[in-house]
C-alpha positions in Angstrom: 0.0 0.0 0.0 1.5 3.0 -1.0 1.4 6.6 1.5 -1.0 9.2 0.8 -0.4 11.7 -1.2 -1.8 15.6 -0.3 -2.4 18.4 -3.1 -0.9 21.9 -2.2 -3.6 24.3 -1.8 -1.4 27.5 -3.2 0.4 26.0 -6.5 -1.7 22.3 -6.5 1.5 20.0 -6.5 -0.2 16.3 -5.7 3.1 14.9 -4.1 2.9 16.3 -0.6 3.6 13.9 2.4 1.0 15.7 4.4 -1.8 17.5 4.6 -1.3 21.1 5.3 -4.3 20.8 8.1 -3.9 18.4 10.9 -7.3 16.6 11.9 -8.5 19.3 13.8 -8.0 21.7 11.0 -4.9 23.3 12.5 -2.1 23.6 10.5 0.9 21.4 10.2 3.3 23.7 9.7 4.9 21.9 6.7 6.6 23.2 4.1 5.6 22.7 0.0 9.3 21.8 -1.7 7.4 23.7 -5.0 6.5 26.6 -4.0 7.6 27.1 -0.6 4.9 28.1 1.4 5.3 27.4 5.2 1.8 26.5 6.1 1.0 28.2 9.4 2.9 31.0 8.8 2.7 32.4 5.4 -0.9 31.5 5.4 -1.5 33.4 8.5 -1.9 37.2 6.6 -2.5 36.1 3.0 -4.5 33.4 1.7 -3.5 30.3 -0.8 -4.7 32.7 -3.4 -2.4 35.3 -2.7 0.2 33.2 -2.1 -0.3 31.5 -5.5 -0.5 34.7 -7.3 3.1 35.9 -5.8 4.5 32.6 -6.5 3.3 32.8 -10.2 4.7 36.9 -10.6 7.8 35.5 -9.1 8.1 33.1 -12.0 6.5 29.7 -10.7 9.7 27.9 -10.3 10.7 24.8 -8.2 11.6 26.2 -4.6 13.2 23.6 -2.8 17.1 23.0 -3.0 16.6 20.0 -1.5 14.2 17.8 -3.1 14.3 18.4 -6.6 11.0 18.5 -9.0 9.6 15.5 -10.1 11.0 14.3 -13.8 9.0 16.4 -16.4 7.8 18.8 -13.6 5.4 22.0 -15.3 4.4 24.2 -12.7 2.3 25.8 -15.5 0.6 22.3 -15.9 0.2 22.2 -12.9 -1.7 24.8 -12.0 -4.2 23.8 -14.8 -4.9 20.4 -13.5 -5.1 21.7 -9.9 -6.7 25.2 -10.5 -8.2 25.0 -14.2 -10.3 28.1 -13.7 -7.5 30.4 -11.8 -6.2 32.7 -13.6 -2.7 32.8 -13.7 -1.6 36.1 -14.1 
């Protein structure tokens, strides 16, 4: 059986280890390795929207240094599957 997967709720990767809401809808205080967002924090004074439009003006790129983007990674993609009506500008 493989592990769940979660779907950011800023830039919609679908390979998160965890959700970015524990059970009780508090937050987990992870980290997305695509776009960065530190859930608790950044989230606190802007919402996933926000968020998703600065990550997009900033270029949409991978963020983590870490753990690298899957092969074949398109944050534009991406965003489609995840958000198809969002605009992305």
């Amino acid at each position: 059986m493989s592990a769940a997967k979660f779907t950011c709720p800023v830039c919609g990767f679908a390979e998160l280890p965890e959700s970015h809401l524990d059970p009780t809808g508090s937050p987990t205080y992870s980290i997305c390795p695509c776009c960065g967002v530190h859930f608790g924090a950044d989230d606190v004074e802007a919402t996933h929207e926000d968020l998703r439009r600065a990550w997009i003006a900033g270029g949409a790129e991978w963020w983590s240094m870490n753990e690298h983007a899957p092969p074949g990674w398109n944050a534009d993609a991406q965003l489609k599957a995840a958000f198809p009506d969002a605009p992305r500008n």
